[in-house]
C-alpha positions in Angstrom: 101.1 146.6 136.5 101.5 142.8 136.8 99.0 141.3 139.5 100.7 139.6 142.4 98.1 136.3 141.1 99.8 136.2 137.4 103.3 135.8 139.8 101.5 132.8 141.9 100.5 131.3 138.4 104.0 131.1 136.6 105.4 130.0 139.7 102.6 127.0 140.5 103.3 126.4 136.7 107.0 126.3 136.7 106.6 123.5 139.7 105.2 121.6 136.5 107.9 121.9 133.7 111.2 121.6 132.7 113.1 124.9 132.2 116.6 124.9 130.5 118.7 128.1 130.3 120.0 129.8 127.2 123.2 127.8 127.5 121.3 124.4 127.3 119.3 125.9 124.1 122.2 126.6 122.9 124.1 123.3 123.5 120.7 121.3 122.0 121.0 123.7 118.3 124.9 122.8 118.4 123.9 119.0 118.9 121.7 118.6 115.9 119.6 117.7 118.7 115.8 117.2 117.3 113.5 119.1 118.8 111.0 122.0 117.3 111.3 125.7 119.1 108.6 127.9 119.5 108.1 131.1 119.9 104.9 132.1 121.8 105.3 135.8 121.9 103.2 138.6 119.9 103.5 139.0 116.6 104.5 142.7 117.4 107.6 140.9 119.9 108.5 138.2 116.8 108.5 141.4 114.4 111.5 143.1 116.3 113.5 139.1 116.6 114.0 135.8 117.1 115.8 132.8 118.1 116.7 131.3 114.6 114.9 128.3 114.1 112.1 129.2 115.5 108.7 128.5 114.6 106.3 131.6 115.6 103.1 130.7 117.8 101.5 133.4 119.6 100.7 132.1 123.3 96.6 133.2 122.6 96.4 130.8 119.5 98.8 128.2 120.9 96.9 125.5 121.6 94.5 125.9 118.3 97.4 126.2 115.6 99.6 124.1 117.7 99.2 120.8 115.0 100.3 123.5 112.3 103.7 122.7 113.9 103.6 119.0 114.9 101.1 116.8 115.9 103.6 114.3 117.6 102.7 114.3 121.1 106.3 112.7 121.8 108.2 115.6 120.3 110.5 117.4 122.2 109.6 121.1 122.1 111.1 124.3 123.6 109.3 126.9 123.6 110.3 130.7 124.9 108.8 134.2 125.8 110.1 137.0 126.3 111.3 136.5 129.4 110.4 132.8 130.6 107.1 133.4 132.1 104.2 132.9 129.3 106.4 130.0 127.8 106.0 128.5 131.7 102.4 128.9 131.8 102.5 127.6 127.2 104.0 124.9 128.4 101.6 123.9 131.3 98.8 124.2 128.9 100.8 122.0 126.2 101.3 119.3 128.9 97.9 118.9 129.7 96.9 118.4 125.8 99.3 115.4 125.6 102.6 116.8 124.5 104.8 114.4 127.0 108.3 116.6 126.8 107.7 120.3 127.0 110.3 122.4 128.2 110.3 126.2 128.9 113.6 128.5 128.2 114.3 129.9 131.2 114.9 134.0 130.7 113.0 134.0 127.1 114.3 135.6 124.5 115.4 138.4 126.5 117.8 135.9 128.2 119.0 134.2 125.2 119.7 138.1 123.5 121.9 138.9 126.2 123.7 135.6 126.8 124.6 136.2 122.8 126.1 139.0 123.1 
C-alpha cells in the first residue's frame, strides 16, 4: 500500500516541473523535435515495453548513470514512469543537478499505451 506521504511528495514535486501529456510526446517525436526520452522504470517494467526511442534509466541509478545519456545540462529531456509519478519526483532530482528543461510525461507509459491504442 502507497503511504499517504509518497502522495504529498509527487504532488509538492509536480508544483516543480513541467508535465506534458501523451499527446504533446507524441506531437514532439512527429516534430523531429530534439529532445532525449527516458525511461526511469525497472528493468523488469522496460522488459514487458517501451516508448520507442527511449533511452532505459532506472529511477534508483538515475542520477549516477545519468551522463551515460547526456551530459548537456541544456538538453531537453522527457522522462516517463509508469504512470507519471516517479518521473515527477526523476525530474525534481534532475532539476536540482543542473538539467535546466526537464519535463515529466504525465500518465507514464501506462498513459501513452492507452492513448495508442
Amino acid at each position: 500500500m502507497v503511504m499517504p506521504e509518497f502522495h504529498t511528495l509527487v504532488n509538492e514535486a509536480k508544483k516543480e516541473i513541467q508535465e506534458i501529456d501523451s499527446a504533446g510526446l507524441k506531437k514532439m517525436q512527429q516534430s523531429g523535435e530534439d529532445f532525449l526520452l527516458l525511461d526511469v522504470r525497472d528493468p523488469d517494467e522496460v522488459a514487458k515495453g517501451t516508448i520507442p526511442g527511449a533511452v532505459a534509466i532506472s529511477r534508483g541509478m538515475l542520477e549516477y548513470k545519468i551522463d551515460t545519456a547526456t551530459t548537456d545540462k541544456n538538453k531537453k529531456l522527457v522522462l516517463y514512469c509508469g504512470g507519471g509519478s516517479r518521473s515527477a519526483l526523476a525530474a525534481v532530482s534532475l532539476k536540482k543537478m543542473g538539467f535546466k528543461n526537464v519535463i515529466s510525461l504525465a500518465g507514464g507509459y501506462r498513459g501513452w499505451k492507452e492513448s495508442s491504442s
